[in-house]
VOGU-3710 file (C-alpha; in Angstrom, 3 decimals, decimal comma):
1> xxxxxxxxxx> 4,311/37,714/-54,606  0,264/38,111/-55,205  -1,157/35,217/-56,790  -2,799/34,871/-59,741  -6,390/34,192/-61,097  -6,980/33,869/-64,519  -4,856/36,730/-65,375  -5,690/39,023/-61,790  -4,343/39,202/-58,361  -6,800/37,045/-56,383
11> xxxxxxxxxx> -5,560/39,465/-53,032  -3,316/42,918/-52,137  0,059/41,345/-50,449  1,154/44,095/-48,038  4,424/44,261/-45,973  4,376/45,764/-42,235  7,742/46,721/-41,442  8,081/47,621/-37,587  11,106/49,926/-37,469  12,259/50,122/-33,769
21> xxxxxxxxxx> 15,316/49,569/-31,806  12,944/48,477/-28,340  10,961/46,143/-30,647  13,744/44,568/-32,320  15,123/43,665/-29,224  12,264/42,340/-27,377  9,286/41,547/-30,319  6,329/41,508/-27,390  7,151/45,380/-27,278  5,692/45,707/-30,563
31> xxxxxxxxxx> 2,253/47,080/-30,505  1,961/49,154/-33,873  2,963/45,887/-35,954  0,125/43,319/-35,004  -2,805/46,367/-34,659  -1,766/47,457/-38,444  -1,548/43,497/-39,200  -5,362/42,702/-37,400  -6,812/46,039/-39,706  -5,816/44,759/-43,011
41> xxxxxxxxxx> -6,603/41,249/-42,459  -10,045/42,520/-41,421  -10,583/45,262/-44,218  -11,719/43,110/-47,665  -11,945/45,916/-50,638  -13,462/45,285/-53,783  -13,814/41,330/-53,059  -9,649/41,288/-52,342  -8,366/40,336/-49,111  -5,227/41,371/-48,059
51> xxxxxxxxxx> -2,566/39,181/-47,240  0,042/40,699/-44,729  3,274/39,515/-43,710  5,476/41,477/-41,185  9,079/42,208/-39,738  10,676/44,254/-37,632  14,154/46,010/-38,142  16,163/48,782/-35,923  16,411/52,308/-36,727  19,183/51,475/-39,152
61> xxxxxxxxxx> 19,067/52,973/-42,624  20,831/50,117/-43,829  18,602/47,834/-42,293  15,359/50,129/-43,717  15,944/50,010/-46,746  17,508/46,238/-47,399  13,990/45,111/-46,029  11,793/47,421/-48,084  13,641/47,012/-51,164  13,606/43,117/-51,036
71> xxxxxxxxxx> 9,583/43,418/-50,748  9,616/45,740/-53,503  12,370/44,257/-56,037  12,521/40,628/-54,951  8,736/39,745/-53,508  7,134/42,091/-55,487  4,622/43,021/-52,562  1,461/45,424/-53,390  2,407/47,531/-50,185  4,963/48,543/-47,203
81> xxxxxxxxxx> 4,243/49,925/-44,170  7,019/50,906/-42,305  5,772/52,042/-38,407  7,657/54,048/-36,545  10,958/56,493/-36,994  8,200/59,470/-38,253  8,755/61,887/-35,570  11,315/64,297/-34,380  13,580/62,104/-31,978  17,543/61,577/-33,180
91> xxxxxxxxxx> 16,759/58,080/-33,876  13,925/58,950/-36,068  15,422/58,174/-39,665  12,405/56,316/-41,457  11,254/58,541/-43,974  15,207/59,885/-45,148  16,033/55,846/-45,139  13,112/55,095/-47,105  12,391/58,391/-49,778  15,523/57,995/-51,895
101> xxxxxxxxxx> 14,038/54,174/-52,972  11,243/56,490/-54,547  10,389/56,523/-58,270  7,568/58,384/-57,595  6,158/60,682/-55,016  2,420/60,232/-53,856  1,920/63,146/-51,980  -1,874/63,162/-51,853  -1,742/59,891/-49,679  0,689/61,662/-47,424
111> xxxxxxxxxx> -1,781/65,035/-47,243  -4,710/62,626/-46,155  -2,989/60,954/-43,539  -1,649/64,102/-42,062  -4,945/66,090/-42,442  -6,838/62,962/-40,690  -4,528/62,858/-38,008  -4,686/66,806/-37,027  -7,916/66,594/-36,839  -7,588/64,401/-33,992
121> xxxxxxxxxx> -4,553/66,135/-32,017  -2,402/69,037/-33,098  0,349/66,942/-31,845  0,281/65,201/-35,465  2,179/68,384/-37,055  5,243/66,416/-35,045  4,668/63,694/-37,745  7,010/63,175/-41,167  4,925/60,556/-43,069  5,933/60,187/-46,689
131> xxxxxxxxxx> 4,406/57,949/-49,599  6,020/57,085/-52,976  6,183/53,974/-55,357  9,308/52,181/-56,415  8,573/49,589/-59,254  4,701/48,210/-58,445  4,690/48,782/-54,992  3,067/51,600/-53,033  5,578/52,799/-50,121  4,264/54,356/-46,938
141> xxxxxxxxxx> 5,665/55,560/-43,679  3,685/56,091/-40,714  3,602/57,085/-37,086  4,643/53,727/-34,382  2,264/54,514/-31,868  -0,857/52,010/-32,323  -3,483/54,704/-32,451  -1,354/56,913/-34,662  -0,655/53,877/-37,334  -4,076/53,058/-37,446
151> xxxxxxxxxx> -5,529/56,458/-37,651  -3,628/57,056/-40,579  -3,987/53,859/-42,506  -7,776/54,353/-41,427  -7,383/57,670/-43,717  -6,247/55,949/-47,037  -7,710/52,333/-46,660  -10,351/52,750/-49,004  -8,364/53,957/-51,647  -5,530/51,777/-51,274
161> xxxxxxxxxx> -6,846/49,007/-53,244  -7,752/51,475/-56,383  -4,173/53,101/-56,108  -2,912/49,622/-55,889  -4,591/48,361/-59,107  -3,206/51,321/-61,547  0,060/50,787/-59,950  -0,227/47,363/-61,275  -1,482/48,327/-64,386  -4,794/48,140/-64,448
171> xxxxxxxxxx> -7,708/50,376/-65,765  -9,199/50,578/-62,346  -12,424/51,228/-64,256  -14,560/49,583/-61,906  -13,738/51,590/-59,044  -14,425/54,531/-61,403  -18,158/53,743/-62,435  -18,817/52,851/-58,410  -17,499/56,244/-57,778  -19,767/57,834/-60,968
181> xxxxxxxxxx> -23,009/55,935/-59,175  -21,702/56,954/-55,693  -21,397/60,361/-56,678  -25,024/60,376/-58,459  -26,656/59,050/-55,331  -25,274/61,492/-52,584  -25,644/65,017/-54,872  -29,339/63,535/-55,492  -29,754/63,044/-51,441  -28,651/66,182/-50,713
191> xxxxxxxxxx> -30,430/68,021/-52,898  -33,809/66,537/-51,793  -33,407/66,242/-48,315  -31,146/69,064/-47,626  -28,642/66,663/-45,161  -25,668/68,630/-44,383  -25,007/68,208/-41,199  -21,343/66,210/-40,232  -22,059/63,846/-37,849  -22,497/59,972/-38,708
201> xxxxxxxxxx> -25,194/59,822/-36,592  -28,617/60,858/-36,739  -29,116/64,869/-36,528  -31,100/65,820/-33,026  -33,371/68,073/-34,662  -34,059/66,730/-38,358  -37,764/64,898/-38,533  -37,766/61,315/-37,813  -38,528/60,730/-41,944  -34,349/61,859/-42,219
211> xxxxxxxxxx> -33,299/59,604/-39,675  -31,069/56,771/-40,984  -32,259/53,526/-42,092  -28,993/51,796/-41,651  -26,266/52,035/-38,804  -23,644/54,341/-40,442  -20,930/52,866/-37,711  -18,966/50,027/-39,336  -18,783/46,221/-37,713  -15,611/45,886/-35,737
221> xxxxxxxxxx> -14,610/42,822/-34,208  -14,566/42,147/-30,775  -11,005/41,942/-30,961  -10,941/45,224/-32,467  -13,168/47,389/-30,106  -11,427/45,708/-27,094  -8,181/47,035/-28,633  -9,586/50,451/-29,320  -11,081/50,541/-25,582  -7,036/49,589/-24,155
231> xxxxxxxxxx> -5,540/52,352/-26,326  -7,838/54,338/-24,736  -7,831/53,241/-20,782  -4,272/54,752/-19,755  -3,053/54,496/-16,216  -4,440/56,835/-13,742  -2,030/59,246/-11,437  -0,189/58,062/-8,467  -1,502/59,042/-5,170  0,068/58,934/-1,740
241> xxxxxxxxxx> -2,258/56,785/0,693  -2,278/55,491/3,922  -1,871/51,712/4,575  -5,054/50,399/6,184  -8,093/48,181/4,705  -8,987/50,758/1,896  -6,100/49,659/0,373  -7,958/46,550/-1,046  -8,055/46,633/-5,336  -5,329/49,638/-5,582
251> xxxxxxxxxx> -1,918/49,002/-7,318  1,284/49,660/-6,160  2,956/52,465/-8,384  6,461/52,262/-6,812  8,324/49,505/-4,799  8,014/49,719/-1,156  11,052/48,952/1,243  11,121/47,934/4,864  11,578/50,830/7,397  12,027/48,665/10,482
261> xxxxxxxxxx> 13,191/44,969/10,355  11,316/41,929/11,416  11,735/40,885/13,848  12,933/44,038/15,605  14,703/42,101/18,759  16,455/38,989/19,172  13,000/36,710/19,759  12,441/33,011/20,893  10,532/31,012/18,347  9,141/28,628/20,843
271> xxxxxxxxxx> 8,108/28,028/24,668  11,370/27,679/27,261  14,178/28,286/28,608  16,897/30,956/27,158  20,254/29,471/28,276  23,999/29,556/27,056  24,207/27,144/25,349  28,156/26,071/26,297  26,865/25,120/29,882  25,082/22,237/28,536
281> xxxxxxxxxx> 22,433/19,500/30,006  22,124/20,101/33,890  20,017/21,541/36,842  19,673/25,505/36,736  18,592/28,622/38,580  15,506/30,469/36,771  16,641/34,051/37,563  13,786/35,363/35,242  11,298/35,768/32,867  10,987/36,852/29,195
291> xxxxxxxxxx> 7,524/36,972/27,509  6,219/39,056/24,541  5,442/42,021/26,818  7,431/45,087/27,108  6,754/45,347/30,812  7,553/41,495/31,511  11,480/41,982/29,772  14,260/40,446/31,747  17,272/43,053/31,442  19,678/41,473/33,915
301> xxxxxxxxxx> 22,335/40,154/31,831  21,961/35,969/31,796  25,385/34,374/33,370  26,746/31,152/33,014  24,877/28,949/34,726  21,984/30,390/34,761  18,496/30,559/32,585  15,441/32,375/32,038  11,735/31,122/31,464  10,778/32,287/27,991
311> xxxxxxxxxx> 7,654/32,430/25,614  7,270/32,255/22,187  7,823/35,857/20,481  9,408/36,875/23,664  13,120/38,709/23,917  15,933/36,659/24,195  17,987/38,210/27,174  21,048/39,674/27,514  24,062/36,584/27,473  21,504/33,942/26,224
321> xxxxxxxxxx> 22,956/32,261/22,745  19,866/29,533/22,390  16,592/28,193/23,448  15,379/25,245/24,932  12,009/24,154/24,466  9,983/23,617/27,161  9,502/19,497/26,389  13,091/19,019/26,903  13,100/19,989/30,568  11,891/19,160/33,801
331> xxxxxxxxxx> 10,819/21,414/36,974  13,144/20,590/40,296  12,265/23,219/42,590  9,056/25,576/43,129  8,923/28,623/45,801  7,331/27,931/48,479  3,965/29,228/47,829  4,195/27,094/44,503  3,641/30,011/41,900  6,841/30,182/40,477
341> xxxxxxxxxx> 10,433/27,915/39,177  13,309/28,624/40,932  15,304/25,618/39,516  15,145/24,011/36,205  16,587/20,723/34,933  17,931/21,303/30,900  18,191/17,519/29,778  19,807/18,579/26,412  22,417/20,059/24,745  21,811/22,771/21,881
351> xxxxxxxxxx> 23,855/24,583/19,615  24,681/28,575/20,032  21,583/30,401/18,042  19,094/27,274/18,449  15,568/28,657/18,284  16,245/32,198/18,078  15,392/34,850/15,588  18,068/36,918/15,102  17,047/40,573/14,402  16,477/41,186/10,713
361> xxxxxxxxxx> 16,025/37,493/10,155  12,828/37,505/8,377  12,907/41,218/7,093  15,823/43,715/6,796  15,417/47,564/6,776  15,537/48,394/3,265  14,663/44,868/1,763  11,677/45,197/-0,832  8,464/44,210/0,319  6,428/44,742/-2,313
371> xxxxxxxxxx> 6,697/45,980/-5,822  5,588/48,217/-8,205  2,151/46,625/-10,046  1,515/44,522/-6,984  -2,257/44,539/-6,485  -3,785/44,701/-2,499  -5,911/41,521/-2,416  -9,240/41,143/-0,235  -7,040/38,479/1,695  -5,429/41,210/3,509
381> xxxxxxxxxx> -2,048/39,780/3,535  -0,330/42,604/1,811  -1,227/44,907/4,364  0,078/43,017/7,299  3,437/42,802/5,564  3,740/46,640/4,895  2,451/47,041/8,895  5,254/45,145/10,320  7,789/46,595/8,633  6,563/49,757/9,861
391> xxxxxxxxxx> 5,602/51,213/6,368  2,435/53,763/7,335  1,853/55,225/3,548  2,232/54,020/0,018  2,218/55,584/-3,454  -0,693/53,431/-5,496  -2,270/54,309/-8,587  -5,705/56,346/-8,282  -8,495/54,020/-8,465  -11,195/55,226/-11,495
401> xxxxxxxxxx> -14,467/56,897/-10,529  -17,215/55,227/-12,742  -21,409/56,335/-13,065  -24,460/54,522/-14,323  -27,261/55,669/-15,761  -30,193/54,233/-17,213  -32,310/55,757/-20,312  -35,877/55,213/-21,450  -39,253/56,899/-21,288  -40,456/53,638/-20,363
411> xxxxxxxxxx> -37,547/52,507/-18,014  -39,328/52,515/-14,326  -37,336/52,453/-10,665  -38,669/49,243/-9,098  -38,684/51,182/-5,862  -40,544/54,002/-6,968  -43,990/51,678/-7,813  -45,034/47,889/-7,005  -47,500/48,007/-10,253  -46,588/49,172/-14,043
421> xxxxxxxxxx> -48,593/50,579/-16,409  -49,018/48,980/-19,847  -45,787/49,755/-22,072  -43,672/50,191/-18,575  -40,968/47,985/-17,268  -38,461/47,691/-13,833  -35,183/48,738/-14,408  -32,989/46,004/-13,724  -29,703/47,073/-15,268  -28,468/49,801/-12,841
431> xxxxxxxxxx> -29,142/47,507/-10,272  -27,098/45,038/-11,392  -24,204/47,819/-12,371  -23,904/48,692/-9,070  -24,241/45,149/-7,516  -21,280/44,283/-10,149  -19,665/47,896/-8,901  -19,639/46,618/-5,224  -18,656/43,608/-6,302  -15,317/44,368/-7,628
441> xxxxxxxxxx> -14,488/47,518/-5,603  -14,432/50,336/-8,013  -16,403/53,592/-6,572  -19,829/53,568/-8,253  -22,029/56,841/-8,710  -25,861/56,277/-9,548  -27,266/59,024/-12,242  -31,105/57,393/-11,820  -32,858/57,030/-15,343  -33,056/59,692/-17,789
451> xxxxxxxxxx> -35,732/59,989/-20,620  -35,549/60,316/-24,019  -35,557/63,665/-24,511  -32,185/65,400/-26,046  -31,829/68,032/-23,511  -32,391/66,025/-20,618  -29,889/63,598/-21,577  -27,010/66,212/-22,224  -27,997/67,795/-19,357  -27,389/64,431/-17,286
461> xxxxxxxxxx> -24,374/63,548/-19,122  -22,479/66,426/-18,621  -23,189/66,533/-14,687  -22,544/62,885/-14,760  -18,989/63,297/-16,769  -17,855/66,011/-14,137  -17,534/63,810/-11,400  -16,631/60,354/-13,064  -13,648/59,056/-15,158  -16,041/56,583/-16,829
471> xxxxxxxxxx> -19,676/56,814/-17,602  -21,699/53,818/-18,666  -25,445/54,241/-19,577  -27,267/51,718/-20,760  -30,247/51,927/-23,581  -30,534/54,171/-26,321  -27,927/53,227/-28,532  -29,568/50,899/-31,808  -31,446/52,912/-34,512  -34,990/53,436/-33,222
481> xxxxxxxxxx> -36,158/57,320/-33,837  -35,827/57,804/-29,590  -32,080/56,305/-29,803  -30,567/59,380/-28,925  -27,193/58,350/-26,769  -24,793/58,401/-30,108  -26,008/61,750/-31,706  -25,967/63,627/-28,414  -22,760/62,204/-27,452  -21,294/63,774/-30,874
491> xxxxxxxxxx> -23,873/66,600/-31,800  -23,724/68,520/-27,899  -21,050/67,611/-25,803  -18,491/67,370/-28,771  -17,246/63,437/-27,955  -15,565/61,393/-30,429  -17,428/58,405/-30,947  -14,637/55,015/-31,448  -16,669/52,904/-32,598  -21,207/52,061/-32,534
501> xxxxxxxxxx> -21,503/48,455/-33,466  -19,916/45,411/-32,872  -19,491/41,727/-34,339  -21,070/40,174/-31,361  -24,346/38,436/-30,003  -25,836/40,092/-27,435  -24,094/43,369/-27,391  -24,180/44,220/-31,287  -24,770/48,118/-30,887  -22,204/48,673/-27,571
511> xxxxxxxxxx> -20,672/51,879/-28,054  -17,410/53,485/-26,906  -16,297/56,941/-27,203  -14,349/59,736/-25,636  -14,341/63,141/-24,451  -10,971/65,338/-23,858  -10,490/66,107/-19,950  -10,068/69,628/-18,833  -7,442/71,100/-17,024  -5,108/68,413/-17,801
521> xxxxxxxxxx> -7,225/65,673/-16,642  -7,594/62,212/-18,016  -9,597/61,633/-20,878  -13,414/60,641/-19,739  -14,819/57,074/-21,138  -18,070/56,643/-22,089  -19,589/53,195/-22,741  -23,308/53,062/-23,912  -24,362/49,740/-23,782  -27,363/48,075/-24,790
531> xxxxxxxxxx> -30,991/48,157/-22,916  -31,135/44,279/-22,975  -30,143/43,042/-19,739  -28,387/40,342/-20,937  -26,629/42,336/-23,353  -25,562/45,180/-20,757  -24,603/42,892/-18,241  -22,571/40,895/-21,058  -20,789/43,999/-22,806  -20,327/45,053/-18,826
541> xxxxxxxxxx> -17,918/42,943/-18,444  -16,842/42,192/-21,553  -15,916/45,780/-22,551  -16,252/48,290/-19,262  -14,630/46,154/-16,501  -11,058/45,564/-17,790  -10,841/49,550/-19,198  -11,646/50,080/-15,407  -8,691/47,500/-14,226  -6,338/48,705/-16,639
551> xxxxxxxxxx> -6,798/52,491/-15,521  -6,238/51,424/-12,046  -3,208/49,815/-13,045  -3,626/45,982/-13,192  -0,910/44,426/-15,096  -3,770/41,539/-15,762  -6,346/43,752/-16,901  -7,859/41,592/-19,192  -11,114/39,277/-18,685  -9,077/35,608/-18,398
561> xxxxxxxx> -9,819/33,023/-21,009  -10,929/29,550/-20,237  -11,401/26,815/-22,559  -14,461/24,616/-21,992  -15,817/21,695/-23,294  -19,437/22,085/-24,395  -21,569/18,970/-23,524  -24,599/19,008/-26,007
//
């Protein structure tokens, strides 16, 4: 129940009901639930907080609507947000469990999200959201995919905490004579400056005296554009390989299975004699030789009372049920020229299979060498399994293509010049891109430096973006009048910009967005990060190298986290 200040709610309390028979099984399935949970926690409205608690239920009617009406009728909650059960499956049951606990209908809500989310994919039309009130409470029902809950919470959350004040009662007059002043401001600013253009950022062509004096992208958490950047980094396709060194940094996308066993023959582990091992201690004949050499095999059949020098790795011969090692024996007679045993002294006894690999022993055909989401290290030790068990090509997931690109009229190649001219300086972060590229295997492709001129840098971009998955240029994304990455991104090559600004120090502007593949390829990434060094190198690997990992399939995509003691 919201608690109360003098008469008001201090905060919204808000329910976020994950309906899901995966999640309520296994709750570390549940994505939907804690990205919903992270927004509202994050999103203060008109000096209120909101405080969220959260559950998760099967697709059960029964189950539906005992949770939502105990938030509504017992806990009295502002808000429920049931995730998941909108679509068109059989199990999809949310919004039939949850409309007949309507008093009211709010379909206004329900047009926003819907219209918000087609204007992203067409695939929203496959959505049912619905939105009603029962007693004080606001109901809504939204998509379960993380990017689909938040897109269409994004839609309403500013007029959530107005809708939830007259639900309660209240005039909501404030909100009104914000939205009188608000109203005031932007007919007055469009009448004298003429601004109609769509685009948050900056227009292209307008004079520098319309540019904007303030970022319109809102401050996201760290935590928040990292999230937005994994929604966004999905696995690339499986391709068939061969197994050899360029291997190293791919993923396994299927388990691979031994094709020929290991060892392949019966084989000694150790330098000596292959005997049978009923004869026992005693003086022997050496009717042959057996060493890890195809054309050194002794095929005669090894009778009682008899024994054959051996080496380690070689084949065990025909008739011989152990090996004795070389220590435990003693030469009695050479040939006469001295060069090789013709009798050997075995001094003890050994049991039937002593020292021998049997075939199979280590590795059977069909036995699973390696599994699906196994990475190939730089240690090489993969590869040598899948080459003895005669395994010759693999399915691994495609490894990402990425560019850099540098922008600035004043950004120089320190190879191009050994002296600057005033206002000039070396560009030192595509260096250090592609250093960082070689570093941790991913193909790199250099785009040079671009200046800042609008045409030049679509031009760039778009060559750049036809031969890369992800593009990362660096400069040109803060708010000075030559800033130009963000509005051509959105005003010329159409991309949808995630997010411009981030709660973090360096790396504050770092930008992420996307552009649609063609043909049916992957989406393309595009990262513009700052033209500080620090900042690029910093949001680098803070932002572009795990997006990079988690295309190419790495189960532990993420930058690890280390505590450390500071020592001030």
């Amino acid at each position: 129940m919201s608690s109360i200040v003098q008469g008001k709610p201090e905060y919204y309390s808000v329910g976020i009901l994950t309906v899901s028979d995966t999640c309520s099984r296994d709750s570390t399935k549940d994505r939907s639930g804690p990205v919903l949970k992270t927004l509202f926690e994050e999103t203060s409205q008109l000096k209120k907080p909101f405080h969220v608690k959260t559950k998760i239920v099967k697709d059960d009617t029964f189950e539906i609507q005992k949770s939502v009406k105990d938030w509504c009728d017992v806990e009295n909650l502002d808000l429920v947000v049931t995730t998941g059960g909108t679509g068109f499956g059989v199990r999809d049951i949310t919004p039939e469990a949850v409309q007949p606990l309507f008093e009211k209908t709010c379909s206004g809500i329900t047009y926003a999200m819907i219209k918000a989310s087609l204007e992203k994919t067409e695939f929203a039309a496959l959505s049912r959201p619905v939105c009603g009130i029962r007693g004080n409470t606001i109901i809504l029902t939204i998509p379960g995919s993380p990017k689909g809950a938040k897109e269409n919470v994004q839609a309403i959350l500013n007029v959530l905490p107005h809708a939830i004040d007259l639900v309660r009662g209240e005039s909501g007059e404030n909100v009104h004579a914000q939205l009188r002043v608000e109203s005031h401001e932007c007919v007055h600013h469009d009448h004298k400056h003429g601004d109609k253009h769509q685009y948050l950022s900056t227009s292209l062509f307008g004079p520098v005296s319309q540019r904007k004096r303030k970022s319109p992208y809102p401050m996201i958490t760290v935590a928040e554009a990292l999230n937005i950047v994994a929604e966004h980094s999905n696995i690339l396709s499986p391709i068939k390989v061969p197994v050899d060194e360029n291997l190293i940094g791919m993923v396994l996308a299927e388990d691979v299975v031994a094709r020929q066993p290991v060892p392949g023959y019966r084989a000694s582990i150790l330098d000596g004699y292959a005997v049978i091992a009923n004869d026992g201690p005693g003086v022997y004949p050496v009717i042959g030789v057996s060493i890890a050499n195809t054309s050194h095999l002794s095929t005669n059949k090894l009778q009682p009372g008899q024994i054959a020098r051996i080496t380690t790795g070689g084949p065990v011969p025909p008739g011989a049920t152990a090996v004795v090692m070389v220590e435990d024996t003693t030469l009695v007679r050479a040939s006469e020229d001295g060069l090789q045993e013709e009798s050997v002294e075995i001094h003890v006894q050994v049991s039937d299979g002593a020292n021998i690999r049997e075939i199979g022993s280590d590795t059977s055909i069909g036995t699973i060498v390696a599994r699906k989401g196994e990475l190939f290290s730089a240690v090489g030790g993969e590869i040598g399994v899948l080459a003895s068990v005669g395994v010759k090509e693999v399915c691994v997931y495609r490894l990402p293509v990425f560019g850099v690109l540098s922008t600035g009229n004043e950004v120089i190649d320190f190879k191009s010049t050994s002296e600057l001219k005033y206002g000039q300086i070396f560009d030192s972060n595509r260096p250090t891109l592609l250093a960082i590229a070689k570093a941790t295997g991913f193909e790199v492709k250099d785009f040079g430096i671009v200046s800042d001129d609008a045409k030049e840098l679509e031009k760039r971009l778009k060559e750049a973006l036809t031969q890369v998955d992800v593009l990362v240029s660096t400069g040109g994304v803060s708010m000075g009048e030559l800033d130009l990455f963000k509005p051509t991104l959105q005003q010329s090559l159409g991309a949808t910009i995630h997010f411009g600004r981030v709660k973090m120090k360096p790396g504050k502007p770092t930008t992420f967005a996307t552009l649609p593949g063609t043909a049916g390829a992957p989406e393309k990434l595009i990262f513009g990060l700052p033209g500080n060094p620090a900042s690029a190198t910093v949001t680098f690997y803070l932002f572009v190298l795990p997006a990079l990992r988690k295309l190419a399939g790495y189960e532990n995509w993420n930058s690890p986290i280390l505590q450390a003691e500071v020592d001030i």
